[in-house]
mmCIF entry with sequence, helices, sheets and N, C-alpha, C, O atoms, coordinates in Angstrom:
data_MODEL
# 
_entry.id   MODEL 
# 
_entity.id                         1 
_entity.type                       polymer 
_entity.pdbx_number_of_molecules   1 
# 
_entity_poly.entity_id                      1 
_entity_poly.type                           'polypeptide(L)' 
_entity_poly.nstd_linkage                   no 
_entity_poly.nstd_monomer                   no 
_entity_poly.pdbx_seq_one_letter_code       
;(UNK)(UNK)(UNK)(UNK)(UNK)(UNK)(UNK)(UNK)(UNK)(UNK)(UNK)(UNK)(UNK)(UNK)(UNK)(UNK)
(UNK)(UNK)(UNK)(UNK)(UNK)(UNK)(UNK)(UNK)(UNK)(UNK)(UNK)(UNK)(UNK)(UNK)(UNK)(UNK)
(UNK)(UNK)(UNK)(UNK)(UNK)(UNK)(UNK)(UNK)(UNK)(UNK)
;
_entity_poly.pdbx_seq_one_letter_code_can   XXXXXXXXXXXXXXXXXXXXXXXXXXXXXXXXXXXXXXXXXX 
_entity_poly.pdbx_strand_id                 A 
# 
loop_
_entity_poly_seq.entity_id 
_entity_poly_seq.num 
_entity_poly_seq.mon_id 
_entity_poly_seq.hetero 
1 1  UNK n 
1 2  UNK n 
1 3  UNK n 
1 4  UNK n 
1 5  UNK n 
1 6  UNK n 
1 7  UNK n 
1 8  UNK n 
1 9  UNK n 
1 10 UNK n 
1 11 UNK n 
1 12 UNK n 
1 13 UNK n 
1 14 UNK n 
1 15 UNK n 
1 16 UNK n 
1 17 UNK n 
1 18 UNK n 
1 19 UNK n 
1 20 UNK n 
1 21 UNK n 
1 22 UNK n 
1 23 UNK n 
1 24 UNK n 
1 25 UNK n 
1 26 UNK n 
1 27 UNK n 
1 28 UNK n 
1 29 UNK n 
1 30 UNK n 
1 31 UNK n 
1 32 UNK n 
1 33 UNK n 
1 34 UNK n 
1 35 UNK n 
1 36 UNK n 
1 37 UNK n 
1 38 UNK n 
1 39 UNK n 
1 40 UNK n 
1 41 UNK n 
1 42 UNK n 
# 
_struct_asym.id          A 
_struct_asym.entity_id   1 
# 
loop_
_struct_conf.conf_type_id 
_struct_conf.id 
_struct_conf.pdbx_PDB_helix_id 
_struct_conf.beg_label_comp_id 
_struct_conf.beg_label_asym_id 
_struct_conf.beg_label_seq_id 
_struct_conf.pdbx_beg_PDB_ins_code 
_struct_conf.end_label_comp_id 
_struct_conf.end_label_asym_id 
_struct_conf.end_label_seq_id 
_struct_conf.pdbx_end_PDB_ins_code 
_struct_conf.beg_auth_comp_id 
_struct_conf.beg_auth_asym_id 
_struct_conf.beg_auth_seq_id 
_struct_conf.end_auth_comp_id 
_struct_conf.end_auth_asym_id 
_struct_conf.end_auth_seq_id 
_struct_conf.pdbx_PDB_helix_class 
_struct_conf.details 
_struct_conf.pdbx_PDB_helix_length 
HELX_P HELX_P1 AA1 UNK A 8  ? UNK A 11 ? UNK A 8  UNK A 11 1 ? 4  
HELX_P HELX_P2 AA2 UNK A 16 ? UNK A 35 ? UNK A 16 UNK A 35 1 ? 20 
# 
_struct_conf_type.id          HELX_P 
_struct_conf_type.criteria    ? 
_struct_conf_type.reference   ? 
# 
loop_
_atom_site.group_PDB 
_atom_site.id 
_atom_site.type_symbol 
_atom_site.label_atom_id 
_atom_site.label_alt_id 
_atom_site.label_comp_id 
_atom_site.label_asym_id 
_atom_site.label_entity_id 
_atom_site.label_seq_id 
_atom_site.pdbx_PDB_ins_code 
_atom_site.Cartn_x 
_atom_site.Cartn_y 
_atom_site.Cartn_z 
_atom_site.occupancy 
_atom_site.B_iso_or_equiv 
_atom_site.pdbx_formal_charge 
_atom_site.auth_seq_id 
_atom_site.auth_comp_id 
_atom_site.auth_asym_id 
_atom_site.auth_atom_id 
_atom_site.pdbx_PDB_model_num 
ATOM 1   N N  . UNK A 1 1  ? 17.350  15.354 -9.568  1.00 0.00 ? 1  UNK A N  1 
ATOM 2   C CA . UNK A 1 1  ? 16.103  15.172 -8.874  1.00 0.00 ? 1  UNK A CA 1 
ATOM 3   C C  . UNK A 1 1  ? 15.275  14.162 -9.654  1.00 0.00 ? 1  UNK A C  1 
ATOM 4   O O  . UNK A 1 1  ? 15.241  14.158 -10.885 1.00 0.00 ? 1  UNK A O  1 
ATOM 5   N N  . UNK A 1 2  ? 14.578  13.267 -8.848  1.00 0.00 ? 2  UNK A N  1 
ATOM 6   C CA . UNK A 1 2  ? 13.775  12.293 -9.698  1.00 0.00 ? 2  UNK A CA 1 
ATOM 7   C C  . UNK A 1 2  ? 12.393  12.132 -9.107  1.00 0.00 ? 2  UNK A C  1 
ATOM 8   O O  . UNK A 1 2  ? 12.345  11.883 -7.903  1.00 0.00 ? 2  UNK A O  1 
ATOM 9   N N  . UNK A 1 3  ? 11.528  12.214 -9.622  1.00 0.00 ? 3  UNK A N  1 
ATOM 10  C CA . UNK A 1 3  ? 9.785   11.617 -9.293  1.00 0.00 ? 3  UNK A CA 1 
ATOM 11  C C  . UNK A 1 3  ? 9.202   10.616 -9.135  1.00 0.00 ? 3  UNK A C  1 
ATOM 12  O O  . UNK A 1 3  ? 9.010   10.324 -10.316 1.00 0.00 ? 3  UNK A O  1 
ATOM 13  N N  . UNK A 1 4  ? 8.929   10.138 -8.792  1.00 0.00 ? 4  UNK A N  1 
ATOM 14  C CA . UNK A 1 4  ? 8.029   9.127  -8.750  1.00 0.00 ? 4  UNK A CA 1 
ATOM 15  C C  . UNK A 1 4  ? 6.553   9.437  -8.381  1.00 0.00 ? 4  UNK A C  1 
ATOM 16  O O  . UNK A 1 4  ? 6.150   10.411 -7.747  1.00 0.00 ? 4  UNK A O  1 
ATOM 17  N N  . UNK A 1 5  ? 5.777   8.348  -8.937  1.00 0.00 ? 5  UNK A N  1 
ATOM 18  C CA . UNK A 1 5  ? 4.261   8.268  -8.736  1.00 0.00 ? 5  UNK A CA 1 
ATOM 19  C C  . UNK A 1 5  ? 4.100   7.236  -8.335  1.00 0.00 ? 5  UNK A C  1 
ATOM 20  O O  . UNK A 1 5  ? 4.207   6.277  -9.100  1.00 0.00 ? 5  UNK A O  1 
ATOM 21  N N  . UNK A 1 6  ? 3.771   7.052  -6.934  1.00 0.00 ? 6  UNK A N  1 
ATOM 22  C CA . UNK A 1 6  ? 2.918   5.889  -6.667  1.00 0.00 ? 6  UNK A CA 1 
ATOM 23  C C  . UNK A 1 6  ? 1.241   5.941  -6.418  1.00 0.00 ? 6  UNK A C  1 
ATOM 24  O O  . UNK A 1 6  ? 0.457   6.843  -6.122  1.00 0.00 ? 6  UNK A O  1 
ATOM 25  N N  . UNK A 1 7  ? 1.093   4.285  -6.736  1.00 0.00 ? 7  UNK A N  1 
ATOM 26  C CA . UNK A 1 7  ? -0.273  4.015  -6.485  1.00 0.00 ? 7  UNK A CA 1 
ATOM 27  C C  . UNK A 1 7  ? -0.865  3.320  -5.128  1.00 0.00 ? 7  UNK A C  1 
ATOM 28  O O  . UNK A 1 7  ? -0.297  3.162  -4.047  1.00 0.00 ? 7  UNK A O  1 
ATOM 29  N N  . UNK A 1 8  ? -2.085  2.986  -5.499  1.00 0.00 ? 8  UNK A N  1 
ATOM 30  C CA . UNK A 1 8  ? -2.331  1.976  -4.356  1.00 0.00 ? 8  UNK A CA 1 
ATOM 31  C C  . UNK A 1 8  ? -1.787  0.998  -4.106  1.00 0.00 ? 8  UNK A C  1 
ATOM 32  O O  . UNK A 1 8  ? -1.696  0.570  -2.956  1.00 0.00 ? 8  UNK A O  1 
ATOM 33  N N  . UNK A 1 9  ? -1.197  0.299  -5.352  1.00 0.00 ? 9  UNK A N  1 
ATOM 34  C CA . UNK A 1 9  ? -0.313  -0.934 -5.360  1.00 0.00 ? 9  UNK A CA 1 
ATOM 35  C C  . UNK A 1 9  ? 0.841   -1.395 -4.767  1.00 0.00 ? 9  UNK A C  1 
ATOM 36  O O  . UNK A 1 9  ? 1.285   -2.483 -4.401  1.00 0.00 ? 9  UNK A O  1 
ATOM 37  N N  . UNK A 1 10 ? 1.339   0.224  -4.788  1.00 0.00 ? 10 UNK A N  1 
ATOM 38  C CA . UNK A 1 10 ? 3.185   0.295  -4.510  1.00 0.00 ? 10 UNK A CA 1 
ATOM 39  C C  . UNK A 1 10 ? 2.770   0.882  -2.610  1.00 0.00 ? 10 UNK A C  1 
ATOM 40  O O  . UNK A 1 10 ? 3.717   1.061  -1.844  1.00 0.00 ? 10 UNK A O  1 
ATOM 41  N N  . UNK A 1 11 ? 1.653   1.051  -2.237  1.00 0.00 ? 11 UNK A N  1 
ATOM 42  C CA . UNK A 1 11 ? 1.609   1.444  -0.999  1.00 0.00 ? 11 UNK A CA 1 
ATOM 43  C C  . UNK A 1 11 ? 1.300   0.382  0.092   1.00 0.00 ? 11 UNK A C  1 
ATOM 44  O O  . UNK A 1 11 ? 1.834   0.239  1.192   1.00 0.00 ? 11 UNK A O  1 
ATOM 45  N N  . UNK A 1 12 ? -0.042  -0.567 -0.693  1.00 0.00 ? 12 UNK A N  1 
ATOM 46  C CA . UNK A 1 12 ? -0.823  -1.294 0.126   1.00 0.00 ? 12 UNK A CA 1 
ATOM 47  C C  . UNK A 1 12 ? -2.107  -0.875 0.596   1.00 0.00 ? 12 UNK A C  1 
ATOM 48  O O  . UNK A 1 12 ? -2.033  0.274  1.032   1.00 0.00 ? 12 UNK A O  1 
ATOM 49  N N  . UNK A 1 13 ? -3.182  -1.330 0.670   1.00 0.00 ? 13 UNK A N  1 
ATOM 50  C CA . UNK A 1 13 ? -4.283  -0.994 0.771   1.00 0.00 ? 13 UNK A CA 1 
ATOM 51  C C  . UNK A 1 13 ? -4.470  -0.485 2.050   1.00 0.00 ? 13 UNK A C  1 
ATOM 52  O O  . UNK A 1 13 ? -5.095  0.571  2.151   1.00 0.00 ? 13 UNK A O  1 
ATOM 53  N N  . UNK A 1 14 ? -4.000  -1.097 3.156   1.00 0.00 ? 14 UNK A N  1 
ATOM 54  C CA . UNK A 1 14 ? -3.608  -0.402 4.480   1.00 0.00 ? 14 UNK A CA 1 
ATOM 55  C C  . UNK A 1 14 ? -2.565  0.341  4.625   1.00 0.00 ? 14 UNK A C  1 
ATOM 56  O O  . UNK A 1 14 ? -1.753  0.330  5.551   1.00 0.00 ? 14 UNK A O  1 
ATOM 57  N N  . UNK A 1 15 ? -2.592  0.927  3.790   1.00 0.00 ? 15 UNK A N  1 
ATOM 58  C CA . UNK A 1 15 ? -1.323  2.467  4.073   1.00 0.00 ? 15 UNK A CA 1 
ATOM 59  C C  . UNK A 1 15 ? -2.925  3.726  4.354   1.00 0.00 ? 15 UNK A C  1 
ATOM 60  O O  . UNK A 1 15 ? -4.025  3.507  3.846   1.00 0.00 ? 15 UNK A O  1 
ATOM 61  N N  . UNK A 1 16 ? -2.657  4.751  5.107   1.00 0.00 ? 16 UNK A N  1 
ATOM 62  C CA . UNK A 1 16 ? -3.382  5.601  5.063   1.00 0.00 ? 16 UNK A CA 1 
ATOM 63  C C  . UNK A 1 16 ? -3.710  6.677  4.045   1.00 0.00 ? 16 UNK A C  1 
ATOM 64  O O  . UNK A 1 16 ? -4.784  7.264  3.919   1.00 0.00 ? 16 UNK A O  1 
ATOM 65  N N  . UNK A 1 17 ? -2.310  6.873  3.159   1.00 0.00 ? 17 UNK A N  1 
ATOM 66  C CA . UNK A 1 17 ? -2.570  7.337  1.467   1.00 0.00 ? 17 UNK A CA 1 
ATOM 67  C C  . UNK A 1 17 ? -3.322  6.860  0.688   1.00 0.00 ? 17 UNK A C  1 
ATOM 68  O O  . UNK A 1 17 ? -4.050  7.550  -0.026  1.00 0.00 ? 17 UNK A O  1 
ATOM 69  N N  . UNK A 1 18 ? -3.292  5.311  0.667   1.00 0.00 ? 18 UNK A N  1 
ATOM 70  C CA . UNK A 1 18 ? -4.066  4.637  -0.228  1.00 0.00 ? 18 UNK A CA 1 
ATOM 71  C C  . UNK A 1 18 ? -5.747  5.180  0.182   1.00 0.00 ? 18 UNK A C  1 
ATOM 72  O O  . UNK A 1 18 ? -6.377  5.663  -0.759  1.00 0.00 ? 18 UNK A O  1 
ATOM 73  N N  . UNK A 1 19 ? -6.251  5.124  1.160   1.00 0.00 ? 19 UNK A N  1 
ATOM 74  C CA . UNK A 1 19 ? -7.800  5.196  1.580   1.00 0.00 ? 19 UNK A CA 1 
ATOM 75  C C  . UNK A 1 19 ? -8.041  6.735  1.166   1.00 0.00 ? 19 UNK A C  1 
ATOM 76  O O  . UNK A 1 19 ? -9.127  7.115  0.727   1.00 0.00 ? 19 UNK A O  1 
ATOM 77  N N  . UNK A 1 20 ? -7.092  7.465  1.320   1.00 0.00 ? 20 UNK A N  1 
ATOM 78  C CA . UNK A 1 20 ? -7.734  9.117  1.052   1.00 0.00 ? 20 UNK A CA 1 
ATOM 79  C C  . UNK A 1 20 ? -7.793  9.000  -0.670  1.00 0.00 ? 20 UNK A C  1 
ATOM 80  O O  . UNK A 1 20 ? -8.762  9.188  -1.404  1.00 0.00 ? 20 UNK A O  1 
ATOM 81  N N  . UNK A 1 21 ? -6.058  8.527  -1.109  1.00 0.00 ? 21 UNK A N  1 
ATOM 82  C CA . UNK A 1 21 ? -6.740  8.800  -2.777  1.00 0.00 ? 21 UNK A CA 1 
ATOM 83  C C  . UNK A 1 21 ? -8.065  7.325  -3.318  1.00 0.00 ? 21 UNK A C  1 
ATOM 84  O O  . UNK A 1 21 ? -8.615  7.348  -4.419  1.00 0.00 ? 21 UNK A O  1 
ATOM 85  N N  . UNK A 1 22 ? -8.241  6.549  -2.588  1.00 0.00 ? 22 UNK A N  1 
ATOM 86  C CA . UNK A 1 22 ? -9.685  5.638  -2.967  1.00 0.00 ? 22 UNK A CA 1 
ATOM 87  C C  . UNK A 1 22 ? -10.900 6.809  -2.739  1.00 0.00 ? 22 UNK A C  1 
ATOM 88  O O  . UNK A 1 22 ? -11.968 7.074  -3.292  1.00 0.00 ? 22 UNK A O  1 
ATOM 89  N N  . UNK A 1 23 ? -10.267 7.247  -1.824  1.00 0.00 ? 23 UNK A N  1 
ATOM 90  C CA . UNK A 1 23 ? -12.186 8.430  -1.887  1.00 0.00 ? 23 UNK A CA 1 
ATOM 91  C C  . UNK A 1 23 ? -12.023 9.342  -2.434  1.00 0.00 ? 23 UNK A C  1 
ATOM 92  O O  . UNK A 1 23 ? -12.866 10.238 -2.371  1.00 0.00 ? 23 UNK A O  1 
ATOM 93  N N  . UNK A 1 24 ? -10.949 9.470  -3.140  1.00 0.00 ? 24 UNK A N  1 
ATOM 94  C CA . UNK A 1 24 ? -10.575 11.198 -3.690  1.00 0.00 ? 24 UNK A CA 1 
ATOM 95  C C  . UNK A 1 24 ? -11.281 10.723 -5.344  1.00 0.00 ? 24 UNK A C  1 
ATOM 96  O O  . UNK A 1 24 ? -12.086 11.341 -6.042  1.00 0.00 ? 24 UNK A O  1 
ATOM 97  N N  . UNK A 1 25 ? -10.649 9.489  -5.561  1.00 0.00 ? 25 UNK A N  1 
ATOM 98  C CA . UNK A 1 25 ? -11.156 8.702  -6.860  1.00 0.00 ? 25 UNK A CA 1 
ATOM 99  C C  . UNK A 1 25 ? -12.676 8.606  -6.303  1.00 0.00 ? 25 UNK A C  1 
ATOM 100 O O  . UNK A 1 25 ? -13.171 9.157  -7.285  1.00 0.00 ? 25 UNK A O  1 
ATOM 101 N N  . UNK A 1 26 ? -13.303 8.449  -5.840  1.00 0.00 ? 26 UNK A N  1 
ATOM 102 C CA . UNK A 1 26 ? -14.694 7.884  -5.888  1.00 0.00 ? 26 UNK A CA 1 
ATOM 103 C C  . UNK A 1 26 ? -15.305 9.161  -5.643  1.00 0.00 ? 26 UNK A C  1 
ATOM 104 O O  . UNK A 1 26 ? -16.475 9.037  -6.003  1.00 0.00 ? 26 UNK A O  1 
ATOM 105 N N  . UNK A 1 27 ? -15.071 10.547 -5.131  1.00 0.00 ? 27 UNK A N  1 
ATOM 106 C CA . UNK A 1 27 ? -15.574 11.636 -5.533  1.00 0.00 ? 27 UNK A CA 1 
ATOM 107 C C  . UNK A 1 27 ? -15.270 12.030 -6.771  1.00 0.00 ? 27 UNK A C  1 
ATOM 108 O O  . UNK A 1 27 ? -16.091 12.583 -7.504  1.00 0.00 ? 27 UNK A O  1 
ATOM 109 N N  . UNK A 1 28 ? -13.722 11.704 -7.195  1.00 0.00 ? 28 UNK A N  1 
ATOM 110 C CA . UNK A 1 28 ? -14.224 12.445 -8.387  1.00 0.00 ? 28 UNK A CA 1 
ATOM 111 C C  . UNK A 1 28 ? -15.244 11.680 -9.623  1.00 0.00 ? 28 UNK A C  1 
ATOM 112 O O  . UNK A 1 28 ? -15.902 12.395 -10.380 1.00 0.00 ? 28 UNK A O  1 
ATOM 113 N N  . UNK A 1 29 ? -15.292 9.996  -9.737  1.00 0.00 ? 29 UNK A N  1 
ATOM 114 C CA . UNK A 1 29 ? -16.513 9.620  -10.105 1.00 0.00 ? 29 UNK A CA 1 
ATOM 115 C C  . UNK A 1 29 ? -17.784 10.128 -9.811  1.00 0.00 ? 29 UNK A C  1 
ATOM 116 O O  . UNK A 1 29 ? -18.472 10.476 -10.770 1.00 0.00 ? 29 UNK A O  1 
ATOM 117 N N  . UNK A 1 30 ? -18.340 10.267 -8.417  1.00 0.00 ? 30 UNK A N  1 
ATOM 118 C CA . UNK A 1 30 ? -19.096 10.811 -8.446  1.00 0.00 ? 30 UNK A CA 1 
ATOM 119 C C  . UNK A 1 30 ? -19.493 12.429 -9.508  1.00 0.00 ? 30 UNK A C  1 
ATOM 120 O O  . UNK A 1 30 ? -20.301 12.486 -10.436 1.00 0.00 ? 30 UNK A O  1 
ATOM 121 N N  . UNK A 1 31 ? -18.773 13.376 -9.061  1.00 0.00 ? 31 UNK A N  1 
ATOM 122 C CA . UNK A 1 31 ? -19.335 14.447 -10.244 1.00 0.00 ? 31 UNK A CA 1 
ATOM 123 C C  . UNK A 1 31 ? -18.824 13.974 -11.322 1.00 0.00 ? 31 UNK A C  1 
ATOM 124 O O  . UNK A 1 31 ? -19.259 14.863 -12.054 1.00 0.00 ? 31 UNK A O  1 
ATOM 125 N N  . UNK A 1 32 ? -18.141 13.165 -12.163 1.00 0.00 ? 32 UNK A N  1 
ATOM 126 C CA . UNK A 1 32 ? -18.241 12.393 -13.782 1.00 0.00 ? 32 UNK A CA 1 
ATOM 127 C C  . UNK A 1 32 ? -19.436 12.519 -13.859 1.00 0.00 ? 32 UNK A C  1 
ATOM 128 O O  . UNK A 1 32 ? -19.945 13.608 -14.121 1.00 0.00 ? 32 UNK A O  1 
ATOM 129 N N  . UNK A 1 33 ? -20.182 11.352 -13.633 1.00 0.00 ? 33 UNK A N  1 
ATOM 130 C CA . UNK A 1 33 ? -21.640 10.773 -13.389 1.00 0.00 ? 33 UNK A CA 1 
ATOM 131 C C  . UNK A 1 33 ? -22.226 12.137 -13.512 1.00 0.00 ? 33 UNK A C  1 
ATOM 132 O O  . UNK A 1 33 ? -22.446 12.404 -14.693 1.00 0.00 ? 33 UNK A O  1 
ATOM 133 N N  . UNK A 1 34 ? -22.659 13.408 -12.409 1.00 0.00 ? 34 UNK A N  1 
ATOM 134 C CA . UNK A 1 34 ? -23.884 14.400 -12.995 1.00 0.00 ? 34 UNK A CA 1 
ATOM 135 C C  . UNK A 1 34 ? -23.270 14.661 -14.138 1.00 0.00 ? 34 UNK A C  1 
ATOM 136 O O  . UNK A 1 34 ? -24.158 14.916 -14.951 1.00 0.00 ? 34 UNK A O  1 
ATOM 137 N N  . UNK A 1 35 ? -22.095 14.746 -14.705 1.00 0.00 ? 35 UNK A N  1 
ATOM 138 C CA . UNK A 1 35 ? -22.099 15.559 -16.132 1.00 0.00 ? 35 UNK A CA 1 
ATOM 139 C C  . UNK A 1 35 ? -21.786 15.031 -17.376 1.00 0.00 ? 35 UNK A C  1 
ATOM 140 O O  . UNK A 1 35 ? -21.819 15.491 -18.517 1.00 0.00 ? 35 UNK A O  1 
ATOM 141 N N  . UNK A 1 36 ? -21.409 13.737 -16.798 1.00 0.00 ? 36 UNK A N  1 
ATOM 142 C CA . UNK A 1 36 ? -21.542 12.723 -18.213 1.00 0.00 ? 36 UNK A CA 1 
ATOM 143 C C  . UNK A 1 36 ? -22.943 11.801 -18.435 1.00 0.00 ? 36 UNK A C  1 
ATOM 144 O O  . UNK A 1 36 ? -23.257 11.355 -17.331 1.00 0.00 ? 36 UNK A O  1 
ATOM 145 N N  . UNK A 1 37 ? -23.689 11.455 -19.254 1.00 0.00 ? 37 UNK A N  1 
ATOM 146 C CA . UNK A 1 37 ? -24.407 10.852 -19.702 1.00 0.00 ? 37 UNK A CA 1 
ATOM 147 C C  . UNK A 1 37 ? -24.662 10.057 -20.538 1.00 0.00 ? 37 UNK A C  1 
ATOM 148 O O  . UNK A 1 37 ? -25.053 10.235 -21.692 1.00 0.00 ? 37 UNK A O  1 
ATOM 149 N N  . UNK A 1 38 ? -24.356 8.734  -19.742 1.00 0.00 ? 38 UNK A N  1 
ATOM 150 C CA . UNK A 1 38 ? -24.416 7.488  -20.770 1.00 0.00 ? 38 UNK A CA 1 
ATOM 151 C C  . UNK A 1 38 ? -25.308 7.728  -22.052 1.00 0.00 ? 38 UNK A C  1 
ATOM 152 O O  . UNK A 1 38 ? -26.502 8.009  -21.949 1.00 0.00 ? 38 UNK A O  1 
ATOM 153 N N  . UNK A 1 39 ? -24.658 7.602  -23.274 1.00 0.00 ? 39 UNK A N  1 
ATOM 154 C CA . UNK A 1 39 ? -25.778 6.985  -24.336 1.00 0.00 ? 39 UNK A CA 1 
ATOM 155 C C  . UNK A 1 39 ? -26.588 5.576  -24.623 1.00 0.00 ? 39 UNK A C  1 
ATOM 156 O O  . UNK A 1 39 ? -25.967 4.546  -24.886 1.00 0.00 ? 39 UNK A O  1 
ATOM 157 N N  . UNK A 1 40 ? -28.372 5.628  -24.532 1.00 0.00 ? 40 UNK A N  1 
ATOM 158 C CA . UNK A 1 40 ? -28.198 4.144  -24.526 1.00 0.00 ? 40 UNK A CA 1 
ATOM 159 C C  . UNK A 1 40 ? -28.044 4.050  -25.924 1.00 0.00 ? 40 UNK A C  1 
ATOM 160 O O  . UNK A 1 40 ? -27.733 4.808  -26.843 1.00 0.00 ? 40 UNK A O  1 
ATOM 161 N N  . UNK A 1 41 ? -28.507 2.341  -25.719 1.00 0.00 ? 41 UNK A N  1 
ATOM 162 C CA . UNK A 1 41 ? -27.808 1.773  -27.210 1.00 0.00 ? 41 UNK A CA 1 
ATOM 163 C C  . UNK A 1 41 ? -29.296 1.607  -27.921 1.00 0.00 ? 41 UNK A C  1 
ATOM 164 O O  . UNK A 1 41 ? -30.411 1.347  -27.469 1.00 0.00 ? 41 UNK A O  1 
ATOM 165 N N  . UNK A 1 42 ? -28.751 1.898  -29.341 1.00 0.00 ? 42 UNK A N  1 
ATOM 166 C CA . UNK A 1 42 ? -29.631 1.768  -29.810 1.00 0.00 ? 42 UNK A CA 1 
ATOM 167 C C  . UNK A 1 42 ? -29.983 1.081  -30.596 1.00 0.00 ? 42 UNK A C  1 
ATOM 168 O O  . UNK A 1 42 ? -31.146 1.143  -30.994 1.00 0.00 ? 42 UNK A O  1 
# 
């Protein structure tokens, strides 16, 4: 048995996989962001 992982790359941006994991990534940025907090610089 063998695995593979593909990305957006190996799909194409117009594959319908690609658009669900682009928003699956941009939710999970979103909650990053409330619970991480940039340090500024000082």
């Amino acid at each position: 048995m063998t695995l593979q992982v593909l990305s957006v790359d190996d799909l194409g941006f117009d594959h319908p996989a690609s658009s669900l994991f682009l928003h699956y990534l941009g939710e999970l940025e979103k909650q990053a962001a409330k619970v991480i907090k940039p340090v500024p610089d000082a």
